[in-house]
Every structure is written in C-alpha cells, then in structure tokens.
Backbone bond lengths (Angstrom), bond angles and torsions (degrees), N, CA, C in turn:
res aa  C-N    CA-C-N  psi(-1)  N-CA   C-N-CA  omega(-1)  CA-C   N-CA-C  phi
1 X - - - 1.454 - - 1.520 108.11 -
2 X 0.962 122.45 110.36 1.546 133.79 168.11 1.476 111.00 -52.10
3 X 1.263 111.06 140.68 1.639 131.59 175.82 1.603 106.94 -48.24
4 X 1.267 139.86 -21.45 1.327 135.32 -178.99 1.467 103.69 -91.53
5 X 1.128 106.12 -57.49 1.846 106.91 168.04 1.553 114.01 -40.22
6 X 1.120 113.67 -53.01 1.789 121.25 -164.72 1.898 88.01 -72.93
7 X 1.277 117.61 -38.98 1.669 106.59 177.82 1.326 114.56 -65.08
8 X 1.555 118.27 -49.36 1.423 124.02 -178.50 1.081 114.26 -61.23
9 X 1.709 125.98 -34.05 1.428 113.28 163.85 1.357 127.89 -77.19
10 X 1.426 131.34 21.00 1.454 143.64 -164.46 1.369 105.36 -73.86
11 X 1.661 91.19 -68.58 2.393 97.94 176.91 1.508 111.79 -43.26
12 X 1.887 118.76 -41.59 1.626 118.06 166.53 1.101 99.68 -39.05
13 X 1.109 127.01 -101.08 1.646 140.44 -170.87 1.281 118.53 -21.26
14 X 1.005 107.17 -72.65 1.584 104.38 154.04 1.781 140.08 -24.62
15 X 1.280 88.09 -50.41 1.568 89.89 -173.42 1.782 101.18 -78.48
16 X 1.238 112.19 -43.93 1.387 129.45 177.92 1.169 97.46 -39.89
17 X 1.224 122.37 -78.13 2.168 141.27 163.01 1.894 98.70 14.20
18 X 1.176 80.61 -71.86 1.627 139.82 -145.52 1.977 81.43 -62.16
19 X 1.237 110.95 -77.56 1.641 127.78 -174.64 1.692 103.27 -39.75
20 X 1.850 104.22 -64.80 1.313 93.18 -176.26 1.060 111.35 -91.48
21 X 1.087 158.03 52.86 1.916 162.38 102.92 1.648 99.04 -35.22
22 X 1.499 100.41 -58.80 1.396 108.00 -172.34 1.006 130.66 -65.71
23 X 1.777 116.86 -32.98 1.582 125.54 149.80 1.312 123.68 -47.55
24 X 1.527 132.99 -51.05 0.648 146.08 165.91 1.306 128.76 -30.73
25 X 1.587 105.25 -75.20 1.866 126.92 139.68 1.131 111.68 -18.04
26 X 1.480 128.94 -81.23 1.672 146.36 176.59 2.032 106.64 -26.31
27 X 1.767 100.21 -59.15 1.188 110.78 172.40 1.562 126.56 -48.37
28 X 1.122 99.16 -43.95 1.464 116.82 -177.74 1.716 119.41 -71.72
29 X 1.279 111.80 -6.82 1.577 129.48 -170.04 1.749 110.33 97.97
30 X 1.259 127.51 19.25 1.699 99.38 -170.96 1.479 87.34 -112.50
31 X 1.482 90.44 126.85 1.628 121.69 175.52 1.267 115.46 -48.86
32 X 1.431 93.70 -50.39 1.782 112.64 176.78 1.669 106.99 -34.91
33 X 1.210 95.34 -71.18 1.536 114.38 -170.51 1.515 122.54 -36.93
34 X 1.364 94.45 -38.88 2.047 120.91 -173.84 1.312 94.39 -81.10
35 X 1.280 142.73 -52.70 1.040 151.33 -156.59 1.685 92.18 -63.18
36 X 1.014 108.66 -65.37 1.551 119.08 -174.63 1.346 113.06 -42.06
37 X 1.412 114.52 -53.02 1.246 119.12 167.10 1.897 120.19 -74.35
38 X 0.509 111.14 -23.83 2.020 122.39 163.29 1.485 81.11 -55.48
39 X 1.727 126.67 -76.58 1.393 110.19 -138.33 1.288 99.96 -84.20
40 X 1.664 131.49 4.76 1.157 125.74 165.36 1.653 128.89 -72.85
41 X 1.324 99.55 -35.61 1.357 116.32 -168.44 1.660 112.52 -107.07
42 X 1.316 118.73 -18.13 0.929 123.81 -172.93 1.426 139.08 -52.81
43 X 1.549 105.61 -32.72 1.685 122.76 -171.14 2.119 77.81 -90.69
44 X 0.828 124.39 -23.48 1.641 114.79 172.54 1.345 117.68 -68.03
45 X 1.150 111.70 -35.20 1.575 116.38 -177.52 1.090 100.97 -84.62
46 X 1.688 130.22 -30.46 1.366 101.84 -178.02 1.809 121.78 -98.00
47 X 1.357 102.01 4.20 1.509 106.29 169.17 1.457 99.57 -72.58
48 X 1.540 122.10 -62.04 1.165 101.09 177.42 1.592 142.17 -50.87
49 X 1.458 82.27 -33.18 1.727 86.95 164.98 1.707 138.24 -71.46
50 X 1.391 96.24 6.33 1.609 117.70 166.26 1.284 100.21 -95.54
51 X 1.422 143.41 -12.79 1.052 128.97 -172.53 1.367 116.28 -64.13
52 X 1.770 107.73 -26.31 1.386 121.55 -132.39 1.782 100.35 -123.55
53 X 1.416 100.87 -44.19 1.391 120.47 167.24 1.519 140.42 -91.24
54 X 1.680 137.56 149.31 1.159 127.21 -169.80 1.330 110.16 -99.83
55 X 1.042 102.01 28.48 1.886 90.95 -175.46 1.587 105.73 -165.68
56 X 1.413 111.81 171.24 1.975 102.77 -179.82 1.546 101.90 -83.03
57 X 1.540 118.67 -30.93 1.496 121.72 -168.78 1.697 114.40 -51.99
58 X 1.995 109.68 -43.22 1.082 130.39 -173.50 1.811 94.93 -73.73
59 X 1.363 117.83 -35.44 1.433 114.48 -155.83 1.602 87.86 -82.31
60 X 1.841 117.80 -57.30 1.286 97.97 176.16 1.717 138.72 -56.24
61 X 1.221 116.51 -15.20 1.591 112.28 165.25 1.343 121.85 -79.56
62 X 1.186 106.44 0.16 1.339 122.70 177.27 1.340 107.59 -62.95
63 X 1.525 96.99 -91.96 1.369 123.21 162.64 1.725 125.79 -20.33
64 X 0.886 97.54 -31.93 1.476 125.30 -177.53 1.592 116.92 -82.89
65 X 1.406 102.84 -48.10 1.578 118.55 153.09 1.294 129.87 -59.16
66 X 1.225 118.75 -37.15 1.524 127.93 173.57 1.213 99.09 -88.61
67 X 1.517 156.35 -12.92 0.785 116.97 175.14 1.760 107.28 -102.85
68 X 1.269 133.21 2.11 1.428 140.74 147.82 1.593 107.60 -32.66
69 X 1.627 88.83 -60.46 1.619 88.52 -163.11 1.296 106.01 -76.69
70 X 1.088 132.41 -23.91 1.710 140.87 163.02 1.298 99.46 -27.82
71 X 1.435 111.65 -81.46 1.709 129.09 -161.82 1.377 90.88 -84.17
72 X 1.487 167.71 2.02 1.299 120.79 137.12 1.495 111.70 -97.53
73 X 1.612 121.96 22.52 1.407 106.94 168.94 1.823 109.60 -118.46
74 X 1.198 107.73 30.46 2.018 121.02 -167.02 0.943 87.78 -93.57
75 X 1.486 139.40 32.99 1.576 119.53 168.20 1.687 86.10 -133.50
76 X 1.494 124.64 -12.05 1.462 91.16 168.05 1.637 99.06 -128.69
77 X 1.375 90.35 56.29 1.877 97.67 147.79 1.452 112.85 -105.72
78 X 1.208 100.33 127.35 1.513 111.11 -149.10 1.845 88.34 -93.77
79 X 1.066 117.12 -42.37 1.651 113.24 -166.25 1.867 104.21 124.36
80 X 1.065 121.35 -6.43 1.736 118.42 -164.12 1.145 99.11 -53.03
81 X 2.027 127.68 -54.08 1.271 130.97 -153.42 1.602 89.77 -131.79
82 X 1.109 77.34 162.90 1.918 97.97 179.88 1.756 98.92 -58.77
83 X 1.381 103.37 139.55 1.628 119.20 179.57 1.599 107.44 -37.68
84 X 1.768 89.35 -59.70 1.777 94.96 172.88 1.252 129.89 -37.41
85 X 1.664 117.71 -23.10 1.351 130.51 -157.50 1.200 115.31 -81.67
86 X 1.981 102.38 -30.66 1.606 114.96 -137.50 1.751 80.11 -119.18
87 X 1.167 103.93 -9.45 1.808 96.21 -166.70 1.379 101.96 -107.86
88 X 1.941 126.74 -22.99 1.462 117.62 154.57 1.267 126.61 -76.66
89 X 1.661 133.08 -6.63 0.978 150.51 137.75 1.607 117.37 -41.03
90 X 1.214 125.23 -43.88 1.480 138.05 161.94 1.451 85.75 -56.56
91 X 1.310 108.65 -85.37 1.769 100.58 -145.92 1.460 121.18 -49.73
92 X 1.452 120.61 -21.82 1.195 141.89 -157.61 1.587 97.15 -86.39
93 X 1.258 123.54 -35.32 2.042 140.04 169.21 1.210 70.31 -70.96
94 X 1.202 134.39 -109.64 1.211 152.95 -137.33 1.925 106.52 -12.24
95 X 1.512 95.82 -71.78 1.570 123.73 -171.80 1.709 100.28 -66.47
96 X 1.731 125.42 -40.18 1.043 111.60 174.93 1.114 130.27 -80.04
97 X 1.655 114.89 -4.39 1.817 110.60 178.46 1.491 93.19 -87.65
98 X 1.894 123.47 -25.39 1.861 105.82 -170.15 0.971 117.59 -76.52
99 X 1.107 119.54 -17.51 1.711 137.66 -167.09 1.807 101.02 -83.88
100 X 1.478 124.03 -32.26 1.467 127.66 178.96 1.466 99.91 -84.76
101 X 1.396 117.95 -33.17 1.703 102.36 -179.10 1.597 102.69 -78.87
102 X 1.188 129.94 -15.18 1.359 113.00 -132.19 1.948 96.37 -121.57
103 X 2.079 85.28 -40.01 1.768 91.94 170.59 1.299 105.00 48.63
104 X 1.780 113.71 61.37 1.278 120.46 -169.93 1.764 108.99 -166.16
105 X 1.061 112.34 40.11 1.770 121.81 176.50 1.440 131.45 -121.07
106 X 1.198 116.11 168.86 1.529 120.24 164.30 1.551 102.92 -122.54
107 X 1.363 75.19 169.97 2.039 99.04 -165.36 1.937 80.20 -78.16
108 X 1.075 110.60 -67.91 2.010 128.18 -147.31 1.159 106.35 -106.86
109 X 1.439 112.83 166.87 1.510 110.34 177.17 1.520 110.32 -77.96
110 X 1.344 129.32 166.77 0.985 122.66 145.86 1.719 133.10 -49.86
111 X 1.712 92.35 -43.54 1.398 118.41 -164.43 2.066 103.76 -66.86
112 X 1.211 113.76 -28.23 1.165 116.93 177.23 1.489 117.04 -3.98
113 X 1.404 134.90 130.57 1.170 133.13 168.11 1.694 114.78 -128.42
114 X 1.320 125.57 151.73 1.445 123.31 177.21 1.836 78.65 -109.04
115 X 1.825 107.89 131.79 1.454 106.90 -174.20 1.661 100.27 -87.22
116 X 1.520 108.87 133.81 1.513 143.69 -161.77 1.430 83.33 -85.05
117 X 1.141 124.08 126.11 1.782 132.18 128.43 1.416 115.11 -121.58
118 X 1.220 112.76 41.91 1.478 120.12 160.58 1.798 114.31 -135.86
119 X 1.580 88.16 147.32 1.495 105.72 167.76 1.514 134.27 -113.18
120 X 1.574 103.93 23.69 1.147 146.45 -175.95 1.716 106.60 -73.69
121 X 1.383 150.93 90.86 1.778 142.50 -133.81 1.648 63.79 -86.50
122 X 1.273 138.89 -76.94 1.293 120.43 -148.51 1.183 127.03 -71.42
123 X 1.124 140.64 -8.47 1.524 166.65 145.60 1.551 84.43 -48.29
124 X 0.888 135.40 -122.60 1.990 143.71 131.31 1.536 86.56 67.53
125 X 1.399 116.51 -84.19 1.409 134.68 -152.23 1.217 87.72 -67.86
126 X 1.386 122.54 -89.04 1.248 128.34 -144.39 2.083 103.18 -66.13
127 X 1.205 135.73 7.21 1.566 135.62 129.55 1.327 120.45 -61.24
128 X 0.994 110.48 -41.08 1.901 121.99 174.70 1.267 98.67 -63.04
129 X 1.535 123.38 -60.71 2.014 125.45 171.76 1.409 129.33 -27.33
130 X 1.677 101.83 -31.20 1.435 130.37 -126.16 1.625 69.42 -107.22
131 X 1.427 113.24 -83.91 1.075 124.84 -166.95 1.629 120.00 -32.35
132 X 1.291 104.61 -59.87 1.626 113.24 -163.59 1.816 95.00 -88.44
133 X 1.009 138.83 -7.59 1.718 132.22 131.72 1.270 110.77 -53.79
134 X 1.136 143.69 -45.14 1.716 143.38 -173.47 1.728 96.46 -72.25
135 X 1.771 115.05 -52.88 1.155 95.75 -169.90 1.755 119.44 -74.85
136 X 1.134 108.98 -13.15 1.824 114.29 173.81 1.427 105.21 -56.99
137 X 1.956 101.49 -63.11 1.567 100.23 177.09 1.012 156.34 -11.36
138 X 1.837 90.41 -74.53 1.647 124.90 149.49 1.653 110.25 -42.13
139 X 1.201 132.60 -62.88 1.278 141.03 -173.19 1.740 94.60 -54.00
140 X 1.228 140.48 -31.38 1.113 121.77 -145.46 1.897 89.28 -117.46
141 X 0.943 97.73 -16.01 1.875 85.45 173.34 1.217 112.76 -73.31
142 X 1.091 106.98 168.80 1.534 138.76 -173.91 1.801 109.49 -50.34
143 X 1.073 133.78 120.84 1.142 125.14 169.94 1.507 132.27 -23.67
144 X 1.487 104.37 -38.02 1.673 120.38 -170.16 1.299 97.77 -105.04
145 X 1.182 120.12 -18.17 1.477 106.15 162.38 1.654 137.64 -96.63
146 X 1.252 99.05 -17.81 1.525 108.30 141.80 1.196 131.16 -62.38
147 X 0.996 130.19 -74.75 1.463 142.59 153.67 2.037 95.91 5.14
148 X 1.716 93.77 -93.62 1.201 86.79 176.42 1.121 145.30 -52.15
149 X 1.674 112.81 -26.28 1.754 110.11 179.20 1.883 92.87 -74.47
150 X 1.535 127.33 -41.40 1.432 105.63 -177.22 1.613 129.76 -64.23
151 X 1.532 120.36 -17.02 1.422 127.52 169.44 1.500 85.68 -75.08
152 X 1.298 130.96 -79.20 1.640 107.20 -164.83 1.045 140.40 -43.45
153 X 1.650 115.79 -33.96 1.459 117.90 168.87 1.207 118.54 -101.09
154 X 0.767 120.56 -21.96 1.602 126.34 175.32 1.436 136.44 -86.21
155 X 1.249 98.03 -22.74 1.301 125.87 172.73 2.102 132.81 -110.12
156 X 1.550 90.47 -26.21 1.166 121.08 154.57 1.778 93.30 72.01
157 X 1.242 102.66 49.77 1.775 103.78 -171.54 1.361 95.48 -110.71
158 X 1.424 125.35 135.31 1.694 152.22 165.89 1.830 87.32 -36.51
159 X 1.533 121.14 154.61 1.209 131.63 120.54 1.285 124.28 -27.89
160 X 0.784 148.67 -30.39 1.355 149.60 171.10 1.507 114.06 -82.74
161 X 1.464 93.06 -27.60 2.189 80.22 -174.27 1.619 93.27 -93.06
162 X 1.278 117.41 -49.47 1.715 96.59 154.73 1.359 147.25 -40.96
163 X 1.264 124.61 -16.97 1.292 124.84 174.18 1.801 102.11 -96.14
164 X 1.193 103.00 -4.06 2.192 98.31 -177.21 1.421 73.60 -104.21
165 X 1.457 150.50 -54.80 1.395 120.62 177.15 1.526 125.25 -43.65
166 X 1.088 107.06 -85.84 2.001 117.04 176.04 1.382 108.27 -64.73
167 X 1.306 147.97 6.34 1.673 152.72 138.46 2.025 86.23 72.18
168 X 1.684 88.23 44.44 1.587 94.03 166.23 1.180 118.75 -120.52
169 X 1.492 128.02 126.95 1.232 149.06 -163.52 1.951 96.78 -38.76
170 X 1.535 132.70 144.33 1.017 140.05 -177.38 1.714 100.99 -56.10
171 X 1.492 86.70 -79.41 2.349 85.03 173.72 1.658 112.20 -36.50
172 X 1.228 128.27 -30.06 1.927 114.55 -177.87 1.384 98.22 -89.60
173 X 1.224 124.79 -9.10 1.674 100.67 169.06 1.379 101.64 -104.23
174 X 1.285 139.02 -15.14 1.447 128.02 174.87 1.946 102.63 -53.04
175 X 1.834 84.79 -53.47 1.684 90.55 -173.54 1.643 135.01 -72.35
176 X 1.760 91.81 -9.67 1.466 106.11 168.64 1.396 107.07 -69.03
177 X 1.707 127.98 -44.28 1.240 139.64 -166.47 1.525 95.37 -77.89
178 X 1.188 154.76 -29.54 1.314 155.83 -168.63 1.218 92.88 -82.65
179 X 1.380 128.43 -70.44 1.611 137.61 -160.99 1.492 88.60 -55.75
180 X 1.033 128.97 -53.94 2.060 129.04 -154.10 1.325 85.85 -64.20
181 X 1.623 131.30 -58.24 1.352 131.49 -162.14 1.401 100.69 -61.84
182 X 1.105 121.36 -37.58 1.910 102.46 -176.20 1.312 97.78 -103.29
183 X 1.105 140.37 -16.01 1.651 109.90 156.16 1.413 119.29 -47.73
184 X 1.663 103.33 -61.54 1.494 91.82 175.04 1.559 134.44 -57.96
185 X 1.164 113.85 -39.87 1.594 111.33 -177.81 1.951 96.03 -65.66
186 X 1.290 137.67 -31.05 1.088 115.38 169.05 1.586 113.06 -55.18
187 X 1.210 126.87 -67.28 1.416 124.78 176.12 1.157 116.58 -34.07
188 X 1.176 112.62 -63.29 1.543 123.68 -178.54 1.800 116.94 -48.16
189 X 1.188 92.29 -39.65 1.843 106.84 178.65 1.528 115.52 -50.57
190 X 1.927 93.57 -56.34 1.258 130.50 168.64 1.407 110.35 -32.99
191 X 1.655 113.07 -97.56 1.002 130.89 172.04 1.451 136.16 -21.67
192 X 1.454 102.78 -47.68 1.345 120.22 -179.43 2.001 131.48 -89.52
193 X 1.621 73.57 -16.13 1.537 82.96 171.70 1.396 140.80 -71.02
C-alpha cells in the first residue's frame, strides 16, 4: 500500500475510531454517546422507514423502535460488519415483523421524483408518467424483490451488505435484483409504449 493510500484512508479510520468509542460509550450507559449516534443515523432510518410505511406517525414509531432495540442490543455488537450493517439489519426485522402483524405498507414513497432539468410542459409530463408508472411497479413487485432492488439502488449497499441484512444467500439477492430489473423494464416497456 503506498503512502498516499495509507493517508487517504486516515479520515476512514478515524471516523470509524470515532463511531466505535461511541458504541462502546453507548454500551456502557452514556446517553451522550447514543444520542450522537441517533443523530447520526437517524434521518437514515427514517427514509427507510418511508419505504415501508404511509404516514410519519407509523415511520416515527418505527424509528423509535429500532432504536430501543439498538441501545438494549449495543453490547452484542460484536464489530464483524460495519454498525450501519448490523443496525439496518435491525430496522429491516424491525419493519418486516410490523408489516406481517399489521398487513398495512408500501413498497416506495409516494413522494418519489424522476429529477426534472427541463422546462419543456411535454418533456415535464411525460417524467411525471414515467415516475408514477415506476412507483405502481415498485408497489406491485414481490416483497423480496423490492426490498432488494430498493437497498441496491437506493441505498447503494454491495450484495453482501444485503444478504447480512435479509440473511439471504448472496446469488438470491443478485437474482432478486435481476428478476425486479426485468419485471420492471417489461412494465415499463409496456406501459410506456
């Protein structure tokens, strides 16, 4: 590893340092510490938690729930996967046991946007078309295949940090993400043609 690499990875290390001090801290009882991490992670948990829910009330007890189980389970985070890994893995149990009692979610946001750099009304429209066809789509796939195409694109997480979330074999989320992609471009083909 060359001397520029070992520098450029310094702020990593660092911040990482920095995270588990605070777990640690968090573990140990200091509020402070949790707090820090709440206000770190927090606007994350609750995007995802729109994924799943129709409202902020449902999204905030969410959030609120995962982070219970956060702080009484920070003593057996061992360090294997990144904090992020082990704590969207929570939310992801979390959102899939409320959603089986409750049989009451969406795949996508409502709010979804395809981003406009035109001032073109018909250009305009037919992105607006575009969009709310993508968000039906999404709504209409398969649970496990949503799931996975929204951690991959949306979230921008490896196969691998998805399968330590959903405790699904690496090949069924490659093929969940393959299957979602040609479902949709069929619809979409469909639809739009």
């Amino acid at each position: 590893m060359s001397i520029l690499s070992r520098v450029a990875s310094f702020p990593s290390q660092i911040a990482d340092a920095v995270e588990l001090a605070l777990i640690k801290a968090a573990a140990n009882g200091d509020s402070r510490a949790f707090a820090k991490l709440v206000s770190k992670y927090e606007r994350r948990l609750r995007f995802f938690g729109m994924r799943f829910f129709k409202n902020d009330t449902d999204c905030d007890d969410f959030v609120q729930e995962v982070f219970i189980k956060v702080f009484t389970g920070l003593n057996t985070f061992k360090g294997d996967s990144q904090f992020a890994t082990w704590l969207m893995r929570i939310a992801y149990n979390t959102a899939v046991n409320t959603i089986n009692r409750r049989k009451d979610c969406i795949s996508f946001p409502e709010n979804f946007e395809i981003l406009d750099t035109t001032t073109d009304p018909e250009e305009k429209h037919l992105r607006e078309m575009t969009a709310q066809v993508i968000r039906e789509s999404i709504s209409e796939l398969p649970e496990k295949f949503s799931i996975c195409l929204i951690f991959y694109f949306y979230y921008d997480m490896s196969y691998n940090e998805i399968s330590i979330i959903t405790d699904l074999p690496v090949n069924t989320i490659k093929s969940h993400v393959f299957r979602a992609k040609k479902i949709l471009r069929d619809k979409l083909s469909e639809q739009l043609a």
